[in-house]
C-alpha positions, 0 to 999 in steps of 0.5 A: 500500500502507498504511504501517504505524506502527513504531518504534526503541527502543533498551534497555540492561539497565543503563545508568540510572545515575541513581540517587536522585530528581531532585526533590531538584535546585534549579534550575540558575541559568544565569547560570553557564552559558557558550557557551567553557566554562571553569568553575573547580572549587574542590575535588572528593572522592569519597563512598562513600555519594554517589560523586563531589561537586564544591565550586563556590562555596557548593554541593556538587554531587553526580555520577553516574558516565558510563555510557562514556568518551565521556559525562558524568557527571550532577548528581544533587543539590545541596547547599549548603556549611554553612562556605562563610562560613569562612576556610578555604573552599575547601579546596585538597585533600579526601580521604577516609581511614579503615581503609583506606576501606572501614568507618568513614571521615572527610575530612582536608583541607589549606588551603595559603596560598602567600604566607604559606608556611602549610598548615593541616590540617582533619578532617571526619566527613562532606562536609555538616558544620558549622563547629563540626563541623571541627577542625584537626589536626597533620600531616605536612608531606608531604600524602599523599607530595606536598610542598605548598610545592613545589607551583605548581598548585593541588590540582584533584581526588582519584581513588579509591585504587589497590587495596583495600588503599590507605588513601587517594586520590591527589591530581590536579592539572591546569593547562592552557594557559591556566591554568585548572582545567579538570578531569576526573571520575576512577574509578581508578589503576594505580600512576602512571597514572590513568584519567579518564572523558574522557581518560587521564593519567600522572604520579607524587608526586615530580612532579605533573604531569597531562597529558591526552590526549583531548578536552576535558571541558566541565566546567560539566557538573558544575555542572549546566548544558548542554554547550556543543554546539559544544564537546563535544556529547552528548544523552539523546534526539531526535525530530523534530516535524511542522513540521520542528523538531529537538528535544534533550534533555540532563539537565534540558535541551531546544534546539529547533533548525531542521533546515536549520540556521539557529541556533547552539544556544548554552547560553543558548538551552537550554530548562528541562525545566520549562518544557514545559506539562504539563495540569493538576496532571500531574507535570511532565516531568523528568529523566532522559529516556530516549527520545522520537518524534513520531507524528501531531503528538504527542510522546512523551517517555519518563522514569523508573519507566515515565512516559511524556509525551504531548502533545495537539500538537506540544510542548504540552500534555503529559499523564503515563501510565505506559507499558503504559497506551498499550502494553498489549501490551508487559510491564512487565518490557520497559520497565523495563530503561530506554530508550535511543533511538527514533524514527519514519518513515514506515514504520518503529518499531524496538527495540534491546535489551542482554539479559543477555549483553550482546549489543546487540539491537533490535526492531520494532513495528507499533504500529497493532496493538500487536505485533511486526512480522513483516513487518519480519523478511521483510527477513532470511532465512527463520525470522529472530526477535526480537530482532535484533542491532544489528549489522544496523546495520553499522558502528553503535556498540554503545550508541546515545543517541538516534535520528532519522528524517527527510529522505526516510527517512534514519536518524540515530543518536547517540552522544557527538559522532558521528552514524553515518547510513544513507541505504539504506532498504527501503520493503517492510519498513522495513530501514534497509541499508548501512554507516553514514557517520559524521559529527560531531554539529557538522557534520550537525546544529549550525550552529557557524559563529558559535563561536569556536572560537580561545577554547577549547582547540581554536584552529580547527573544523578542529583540533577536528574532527581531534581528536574523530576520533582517538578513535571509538566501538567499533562493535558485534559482528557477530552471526549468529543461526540462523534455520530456513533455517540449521537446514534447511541445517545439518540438511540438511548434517548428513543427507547427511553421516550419509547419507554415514557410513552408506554408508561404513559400509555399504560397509565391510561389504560389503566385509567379507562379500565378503571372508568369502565369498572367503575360505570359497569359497577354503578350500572349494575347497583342501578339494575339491582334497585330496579329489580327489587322495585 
């Protein structure tokens, strides 16, 4: 029987969290980028007009908010400090105040030079100011409620304030056991907890303590390099190429990795998204890639505002279309509600959605006809229709970041660091089946033997492993579609239980008549029996 071609195509309704364009980003110097991530932050704010931004050296890198817990945030853009050059660089504390931070708002900023016992205070109209635009300003010696000179640890970050009617940040300071100011990205504060986006915290004013209990936050991130995979793995796509090759993209970043595992994928060997040939004066590949799957030795790479990469062969030669030019079939209201995964087997194309409710869908397609693929829907009960719930995937998560199909049609699907395998596979109609086994993105797919795992907060593999599974990802609900095999059994039973109603009513009546007929027979005869005696 001829294969058909299909795909797996997973679409959140609102996930891109990008939200400006990438041309603006300089390229990621990756001297900076290390294998035992341990990057100090020198300040980080929050901006109602950009979000989060982290000071590093004499740049300002400006964050897109994670789409999940389990995630990182992206750099968005990258400016340079125009007072780097001053005395008073870098801050050791920068937060946003004003009419309780909602209209007009401006920065103080707090310079605490220990040794001198002297704290020196700063007011700034916005982030991106001159030096003759900063004017120092007399404050109190209590900085936002914390006493600065009893202070040992450095001020880190600051989270966005408690309630709308806060008229400032709170301040977080972090030490870890090393002593290096391994930070967080923060959203939000309830009274003394605050919530990080990768672990949770508590502490309060009188004692500025922050302990974290949740993995560690690989925070080179921020400055725009690639995650250290054996360290804290998450990727944006996959795909596997003819020759056996696994290919990851992260941000602005590509590894090409052996799928029998024969590489350690360390930060250096990641590749620059620019560096993938593109034909001619063609727009070159960028960030944000959303999904990506190999078909006849051509890679398909998919992007923002609909692009879509093709190349002539294997990961050369790129070329740039606009997605409904190569499927016509599909509207391009489909495609704009962004991309999450996809990959390709030797049967099967599938397509996973978020509509407006927010349940989790997918569909398939059988792109040798362009159309959704009825045959796939055989593998359900009779009147099954798109879209199906990504529950059919039991035990799945309920958002996916990437997927793969490779090694006798077993189906890879990522998220954060877990990977959740199905080995069931239906060759008629291409139905992945089975409860997925979850793994380790570090144990299936990286070879990690030659990272050190006792130079990172972890000390061991095994430790780090333990860790990372104290946490997984919600799975998604199970959703139970009515299809017309539901409606004739559910309209059958509805039948038979009118049928039953109207025979109980029937039979109500008839009692009733009988009754009557008793009761005028009964009223007859005494009447017969009177005239008689008379």
């Amino acid at each position: 029987m001829k294969s058909s071609f299909k795909t797996f195509i997973l679409i959140l309704f609102d996930s891109i969290l990008i939200v400006s364009s990438q041309n603006n980003i300089k390229q990621v110097n990756l001297e900076l980028c290390q294998d035992y991530p341990h990057v100090t932050i020198d300040l980080a704010t929050y901006s109602p007009s950009n979000g989060f931004v982290i000071f590093y050296e004499n740049k300002m890198y400006v964050m897109s908010k994670p789409k999940t817990t389990f995630h990182y945030p992206r750099v968005r853009e990258i400016f340079e400090i125009r007072y780097a050059n001053q005395r008073y660089f870098p801050f050791d504390a920068l937060v946003r105040v004003g009419e309780c931070m909602r209209t007009h708002t401006k920065y103080w900023a707090v310079k605490f030079w220990k040794d001198q016992k002297n704290i020196q205070y700063f007011e700034l109209e916005y982030l991106s100011a001159a030096p003759n635009e900063i004017k120092i300003v007399e404050l109190t010696q209590s900085f936002l409620n914390v006493q600065l000179d009893q202070v040992d640890s450095i001020i880190d970050a600051v989270i966005l304030p408690t309630s709308a009617d806060d008229c400032y940040a709170g301040i977080i300071y972090n030490k870890t056991e090393k002593g290096n100011k391994a930070i967080d990205i923060y959203d939000f504060s309830v009274v003394n907890n605050a919530f990080g986006y990768r672990s949770y915290f508590s502490g309060n004013t009188s004692i500025p303590t922050i302990v974290g209990n949740s993995q560690w936050f690989d925070n080179q991130i921020l400055i725009g390099c690639p995650p250290t995979l054996c360290h804290s793995a998450e990727i944006d796509a996959a795909t596997v190429t003819y020759d056996n090759f696994i290919i990851l993209f992260f941000a602005n970043f590509f590894w090409k990795l052996d799928a029998n595992k024969t590489e350690f994928p360390s930060v250096r060997t990641a590749k620059q998204l620019s560096q993938l040939p593109v034909v001619g004066l063609e727009a070159r590949i960028e960030d944000p890639i959303y999904a990506s799957f190999t078909y006849k030795n051509r890679t398909y790479i998919f992007g923002e505002n609909n692009n879509l990469w093709i190349s002539q062969k294997g990961m050369r030669e790129f070329s740039l279309f606009i997605v409904h030019e190569i499927f016509p079939s599909v509207s391009e209201e489909f495609w704009q509600r962004g991309i999450d995964a996809m990959y390709f087997s030797m049967l099967t194309f599938q397509i996973l959605t978020v509509i407006i409710n927010k349940e989790a869908n997918y569909f398939v397609f059988n792109l040798e006809k362009s159309e959704l693929d009825e045959n796939f829907l055989s593998a359900f009960p009779i009147g099954s229709s798109y879209p199906r719930p990504i529950s059919d995937f039991r035990a799945a998560p309920k958002d996916i970041d990437a997927a793969i199909a490779f090694k006798n049609n077993v189906l890879y699907l990522f998220f954060s660091n877990f990977i959740y395998i199905f080995y069931g596979f239906d060759e008629k109609t291409g139905r992945f089946y089975g409860t997925s086994d979850v793994q380790l993105i570090q144990e299936i797919l990286i070879n990690c033997d030659e990272f050190d795992y006792s130079r990172t907060e972890y000390k061991n593999k095994t430790l780090f492993a333990q860790f990372l599974r104290n946490s997984y990802p919600e799975t998604a609900i199970l959703v139970q579609k009515m299809t017309i095999k539901d409606v004739i059994e559910f309209s059958t039973f509805v039948i038979a239980l009118l049928v039953i109603f109207i025979a109980h009513i029937y039979e109500i009546k008839m009692r009733k008549d009988r009754r009557l007929l008793y009761e005028q027979r009964r009223q007859k005869n005494i009447k017969n029996e009177k005239t008689a005696k008379t």
